[in-house]
C-alpha positions as CSV (number, residue, x, y, z in Angstrom):
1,X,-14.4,1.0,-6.0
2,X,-14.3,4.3,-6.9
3,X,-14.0,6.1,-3.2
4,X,-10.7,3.6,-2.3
5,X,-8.7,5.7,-4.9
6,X,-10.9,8.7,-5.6
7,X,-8.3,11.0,-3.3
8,X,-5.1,10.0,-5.5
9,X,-2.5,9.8,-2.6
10,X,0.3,8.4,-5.2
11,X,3.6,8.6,-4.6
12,X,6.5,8.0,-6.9
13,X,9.8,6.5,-6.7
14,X,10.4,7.7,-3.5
15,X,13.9,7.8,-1.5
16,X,13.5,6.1,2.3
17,X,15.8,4.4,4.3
18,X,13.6,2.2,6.1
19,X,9.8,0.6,6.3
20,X,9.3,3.2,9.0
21,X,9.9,6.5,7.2
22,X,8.2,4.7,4.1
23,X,5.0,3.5,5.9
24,X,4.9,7.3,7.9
25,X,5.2,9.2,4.9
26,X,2.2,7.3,3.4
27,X,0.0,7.6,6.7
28,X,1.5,11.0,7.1
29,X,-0.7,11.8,3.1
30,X,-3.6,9.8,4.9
31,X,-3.8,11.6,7.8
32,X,-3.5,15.3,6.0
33,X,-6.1,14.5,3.9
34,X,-8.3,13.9,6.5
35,X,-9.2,10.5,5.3
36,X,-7.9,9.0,9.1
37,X,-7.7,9.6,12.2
38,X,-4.4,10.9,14.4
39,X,-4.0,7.1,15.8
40,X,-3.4,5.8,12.1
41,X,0.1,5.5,11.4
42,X,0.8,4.2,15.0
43,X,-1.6,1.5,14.7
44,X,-0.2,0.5,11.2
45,X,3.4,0.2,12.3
46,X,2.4,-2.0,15.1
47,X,0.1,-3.8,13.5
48,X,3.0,-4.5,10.7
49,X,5.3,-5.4,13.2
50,X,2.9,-8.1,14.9
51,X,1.0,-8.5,11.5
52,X,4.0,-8.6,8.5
53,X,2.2,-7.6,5.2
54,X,5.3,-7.9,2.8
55,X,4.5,-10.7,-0.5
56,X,7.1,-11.8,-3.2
57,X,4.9,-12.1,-6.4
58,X,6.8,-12.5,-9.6
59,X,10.5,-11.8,-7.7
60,X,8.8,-8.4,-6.9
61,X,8.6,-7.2,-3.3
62,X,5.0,-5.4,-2.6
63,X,3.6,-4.8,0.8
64,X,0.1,-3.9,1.9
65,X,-0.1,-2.2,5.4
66,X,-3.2,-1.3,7.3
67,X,-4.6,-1.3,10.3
68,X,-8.2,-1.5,11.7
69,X,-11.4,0.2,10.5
70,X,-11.6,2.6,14.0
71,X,-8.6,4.4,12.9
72,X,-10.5,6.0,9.7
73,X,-12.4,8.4,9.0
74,X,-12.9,7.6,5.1
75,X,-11.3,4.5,2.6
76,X,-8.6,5.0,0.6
77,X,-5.7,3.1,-1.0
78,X,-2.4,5.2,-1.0
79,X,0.5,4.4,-3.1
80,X,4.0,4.7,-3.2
81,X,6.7,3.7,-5.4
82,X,10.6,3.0,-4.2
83,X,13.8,4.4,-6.0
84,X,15.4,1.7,-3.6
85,X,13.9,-1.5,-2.0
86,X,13.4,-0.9,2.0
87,X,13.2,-4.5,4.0
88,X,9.3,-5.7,5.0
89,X,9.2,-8.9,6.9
90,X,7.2,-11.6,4.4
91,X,3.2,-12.4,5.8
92,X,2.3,-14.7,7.6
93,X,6.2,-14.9,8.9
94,X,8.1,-13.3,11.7
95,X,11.9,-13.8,10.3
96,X,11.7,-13.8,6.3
97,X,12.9,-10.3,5.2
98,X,11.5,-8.8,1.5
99,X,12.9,-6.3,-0.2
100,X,9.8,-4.1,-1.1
101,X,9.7,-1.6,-3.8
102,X,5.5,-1.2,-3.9
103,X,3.7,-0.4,-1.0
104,X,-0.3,0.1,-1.1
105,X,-1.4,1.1,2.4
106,X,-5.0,0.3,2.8
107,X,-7.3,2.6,5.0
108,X,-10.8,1.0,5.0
109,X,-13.5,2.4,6.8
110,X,-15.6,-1.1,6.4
111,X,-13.6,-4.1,7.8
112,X,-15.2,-6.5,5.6
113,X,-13.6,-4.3,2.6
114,X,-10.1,-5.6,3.7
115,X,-10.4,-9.3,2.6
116,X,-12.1,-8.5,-0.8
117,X,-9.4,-5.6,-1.7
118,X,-6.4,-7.7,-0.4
119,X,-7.7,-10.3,-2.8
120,X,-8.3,-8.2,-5.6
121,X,-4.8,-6.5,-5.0
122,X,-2.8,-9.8,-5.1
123,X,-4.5,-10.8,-8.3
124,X,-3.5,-7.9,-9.8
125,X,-0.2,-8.5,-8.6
126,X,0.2,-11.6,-10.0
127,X,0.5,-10.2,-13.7
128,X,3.9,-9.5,-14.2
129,X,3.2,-6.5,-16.4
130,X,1.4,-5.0,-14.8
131,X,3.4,-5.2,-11.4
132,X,6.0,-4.1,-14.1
133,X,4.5,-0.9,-15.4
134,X,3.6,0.0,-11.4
135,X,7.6,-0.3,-10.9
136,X,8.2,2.2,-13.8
137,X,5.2,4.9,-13.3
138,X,5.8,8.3,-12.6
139,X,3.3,10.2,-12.6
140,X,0.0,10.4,-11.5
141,X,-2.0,10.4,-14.4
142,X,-0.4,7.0,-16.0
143,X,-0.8,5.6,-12.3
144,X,-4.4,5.5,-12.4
145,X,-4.8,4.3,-16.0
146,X,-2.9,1.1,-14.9
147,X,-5.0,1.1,-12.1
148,X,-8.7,2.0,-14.0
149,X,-7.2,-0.9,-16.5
150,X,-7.1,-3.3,-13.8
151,X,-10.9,-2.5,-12.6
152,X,-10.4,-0.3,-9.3
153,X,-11.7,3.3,-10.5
């Protein structure tokens, strides 16, 4: 598990006006890290358009864009914190708006990796602390002791 969050693309309550800007910014880190490919962020607003991945868990809005293994180059999990809630459209519906405030976009170089982290990532997000103590972080180093806590580094 190491390699999804060995790069540390964190980011931390961060001021956007929409999912757009929020979900390019986040790409944007991806893509200047090298970890994927040009066609990245285009494919994940599409896909999140056709393919809503916002989830209320515990009255918490947390969304989990990504888009399909041809578009990277190497997996990672970016995160990013919001100051203010941006509007995601709930999964597995077309009209239900969430307010998000957590977004971890998921670049995986092996599609079968998708299932098992999406699984692993809602479990996680079902303890309220925890989701709680994501909410609050601010820095980088507590980020990924809540994270190595929960088993992913």
């Amino acid at each position: 598990m190491t390699s999804y969050f060995g790069k540390k693309i964190a980011l931390f309550q961060s001021e956007v006006k929409s999912q757009k800007e929020a979900l390019s910014i986040i790409a944007t880190c991806l893509y200047q890290t090298g970890l994927v490919k040009d066609s990245f962020a285009e494919n994940v607003l599409k896909r999140e358009e056709v393919f809503p991945t916002g989830l209320l868990i515990n009255d918490v809005g947390i969304a989990i864009p990504h888009t399909d293994a041809e578009h990277v180059n190497d997996s990672q999990i970016a995160f990013m914190s919001l100051k203010k809630p941006v509007t995601f459209y709930e999964m597995g519906t077309a009209d239900k708006e969430i307010s998000v405030s957590l977004i971890f976009m998921l670049a995986l170089k092996e599609p079968h990796a998708q299932l098992e982290m999406l699984q692993k990532l809602i479990t996680m997000f079902q303890k309220k602390e925890v989701v709680q103590k994501l909410q609050a972080v601010n820095n980088t180093e507590e980020y990924y002791q809540i994270i190595e806590k929960e088993g992913f580094v």
